[in-house]
N, C-alpha and C positions, 0 to 999 in steps of 0.2 A: 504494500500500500504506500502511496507514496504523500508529500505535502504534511503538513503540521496538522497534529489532532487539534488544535485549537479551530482550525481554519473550518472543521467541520459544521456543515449546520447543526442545530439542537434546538431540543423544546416544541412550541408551532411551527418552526420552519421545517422541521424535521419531519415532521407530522405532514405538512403540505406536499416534501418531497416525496414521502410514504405513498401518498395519499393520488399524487398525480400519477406514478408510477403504479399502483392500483394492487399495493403492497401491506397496506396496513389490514390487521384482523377484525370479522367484524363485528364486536362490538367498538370498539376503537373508530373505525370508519363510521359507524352510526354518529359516535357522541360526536366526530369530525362533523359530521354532515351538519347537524344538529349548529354548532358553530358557525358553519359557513353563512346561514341565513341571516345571521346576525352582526360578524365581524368583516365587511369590506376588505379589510389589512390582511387578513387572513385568506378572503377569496384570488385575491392580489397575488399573493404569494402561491397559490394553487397555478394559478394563469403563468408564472416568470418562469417556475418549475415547469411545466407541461411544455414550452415554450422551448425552453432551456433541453431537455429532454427529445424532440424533436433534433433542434438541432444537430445532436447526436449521431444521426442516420444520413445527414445530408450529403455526406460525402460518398453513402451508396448510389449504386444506377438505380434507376429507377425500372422495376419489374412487374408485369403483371400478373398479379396473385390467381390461382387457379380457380376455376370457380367452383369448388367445395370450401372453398375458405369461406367465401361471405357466405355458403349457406350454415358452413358452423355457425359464424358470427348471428347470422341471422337465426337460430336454432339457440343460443346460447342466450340474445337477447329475449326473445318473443315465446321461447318452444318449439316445438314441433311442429309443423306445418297441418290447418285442420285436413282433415279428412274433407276430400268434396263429397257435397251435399247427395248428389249421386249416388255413392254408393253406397251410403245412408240407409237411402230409402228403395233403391233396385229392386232388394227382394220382396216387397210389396206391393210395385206398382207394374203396369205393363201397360206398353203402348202408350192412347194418348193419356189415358190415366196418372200414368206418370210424369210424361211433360209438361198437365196443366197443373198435377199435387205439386209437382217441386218448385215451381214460379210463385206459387198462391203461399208453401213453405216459406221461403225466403223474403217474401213482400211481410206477411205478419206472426210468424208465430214465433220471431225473436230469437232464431236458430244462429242469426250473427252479432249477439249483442249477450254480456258476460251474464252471470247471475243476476248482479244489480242494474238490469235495462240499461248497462254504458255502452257506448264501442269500444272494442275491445283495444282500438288502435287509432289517434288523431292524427290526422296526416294536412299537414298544409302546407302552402309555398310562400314564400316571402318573393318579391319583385320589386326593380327598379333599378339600377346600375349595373344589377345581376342577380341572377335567380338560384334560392336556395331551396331542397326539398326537406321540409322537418317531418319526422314521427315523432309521437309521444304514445308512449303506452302508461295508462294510467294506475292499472294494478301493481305495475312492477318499477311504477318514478322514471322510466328509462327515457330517456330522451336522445335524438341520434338526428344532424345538422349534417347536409352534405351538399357543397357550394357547386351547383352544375352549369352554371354560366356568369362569366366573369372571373375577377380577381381583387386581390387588395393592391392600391399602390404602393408603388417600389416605397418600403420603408416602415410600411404601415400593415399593421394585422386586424382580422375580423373579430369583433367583438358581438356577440348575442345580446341582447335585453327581453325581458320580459315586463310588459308595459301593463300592471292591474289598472283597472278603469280607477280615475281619480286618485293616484298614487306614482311616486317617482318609479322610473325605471329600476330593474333589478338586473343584476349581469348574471349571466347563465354559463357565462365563461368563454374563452379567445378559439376559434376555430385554428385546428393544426396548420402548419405549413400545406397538406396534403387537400386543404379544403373540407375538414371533417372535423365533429362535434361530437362527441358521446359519453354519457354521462349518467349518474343515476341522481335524482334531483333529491336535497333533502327534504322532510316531510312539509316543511314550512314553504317551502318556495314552490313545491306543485300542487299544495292546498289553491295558489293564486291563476293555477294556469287555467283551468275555465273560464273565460269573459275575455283573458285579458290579449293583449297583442305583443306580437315578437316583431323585433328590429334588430337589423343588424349596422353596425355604425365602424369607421376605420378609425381606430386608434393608436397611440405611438409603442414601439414593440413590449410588449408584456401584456398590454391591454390598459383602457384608462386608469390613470394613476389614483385619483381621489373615488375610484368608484362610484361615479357616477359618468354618462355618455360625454365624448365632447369634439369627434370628430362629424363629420358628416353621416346622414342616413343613408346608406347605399341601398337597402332593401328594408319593405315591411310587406306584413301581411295582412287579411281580416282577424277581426275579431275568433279567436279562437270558442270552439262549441262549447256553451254554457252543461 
């Protein structure tokens, strides 16, 4: 190991570096999260780490991942992929009996909506400098940002907000070098995400300093499903 044990982070800093690198145990990460909704300095430091971290890689080529990776990913975030509805119901329908049960299924009897009548998945887009596509999945806090048109200017990185009606912005945290955002949100800050609006704004490398927005709005959205 090299460098001065002094020189090591410690304490919250320690915790945030744990934390971006997606290392800390979880009860540990809970009480983390639990924090973050509340200390700005802290969320700060999550972002410089995450940021810092990246950088890391930059000096690799750039490769495209096979595509079982994003279906883990996507498996890892979300579960399992449902069963279609099809073959659900196959063994009791035939013919047009079945084509007209399984349309009249899926219009009302709530076969795509969790126990508690939610979607099981929000999906929106943010537009306007460039276009980003968000999910949130609400049972699991997970939230996953991924920038498909556009860039940040040279110098500047993408910063998220969450915008509750009647209330300052909340940072949700700096999109990677790679154009990606993923995250499990703590319980305070996706108690707000119903109603409220995402923006995404450039701010100087680490993300806004004082935690609060201050460069331009490159992209928003609608109101997110109440």
């Amino acid at each position: 190991m090299t460098g001065r044990e002094e020189d090591l982070p410690g304490g919250a800093e320690a915790d945030a570096a744990e934390y971006a690198l997606g290392v800390l145990p979880e009860p540990e990460r809970e009480a983390f999260e639990a924090r973050l909704a509340t200390e700005p300095d802290l969320a700060q430091d999550v972002a410089v780490w995450t940021e810092y971290f990246a950088t890391l890689v930059d000096h690799f080529p750039a490769r495209e991942p096979p595509p079982a990776i994003f279906r883990r990913i996507e498996a890892a975030l979300h579960g399992p992929p449902r069963k279609p509805i099809w073959r659900l119901l196959l063994p009791y329908l035939v013919g047009a009996v079945a084509g007209a049960t399984m349309a009249w299924v899926a219009m009302i009897s709530g076969v795509l909506l969790d126990p508690e009548g939610q979607p099981p998945e929000v999906r929106a887009e943010l537009t306007g400098d460039m276009t980003l596509a968000v999910r949130f999945d609400p049972p699991g806090r997970t939230l996953a940002v991924d920038l498909t048109d556009g860039a940040a200017p040279e110098g500047r990185v993408l910063e998220l907000w969450l915008i509750p009606a009647g209330r300052a912005p909340l940072s949700l945290g700096v999109l990677g070098a790679d154009g990606r955002l993923v995250r499990v949100l703590p319980a305070l800050l996706a108690e707000h995400m119903p109603g409220a609006v995402l923006a995404v704004t450039d701010e100087p490398t680490g993300g806004a300093p004082d935690g609060a927005p201050t460069g331009k709005i490159r992209a928003r959205g609608a109101p997110l499903p109440s």
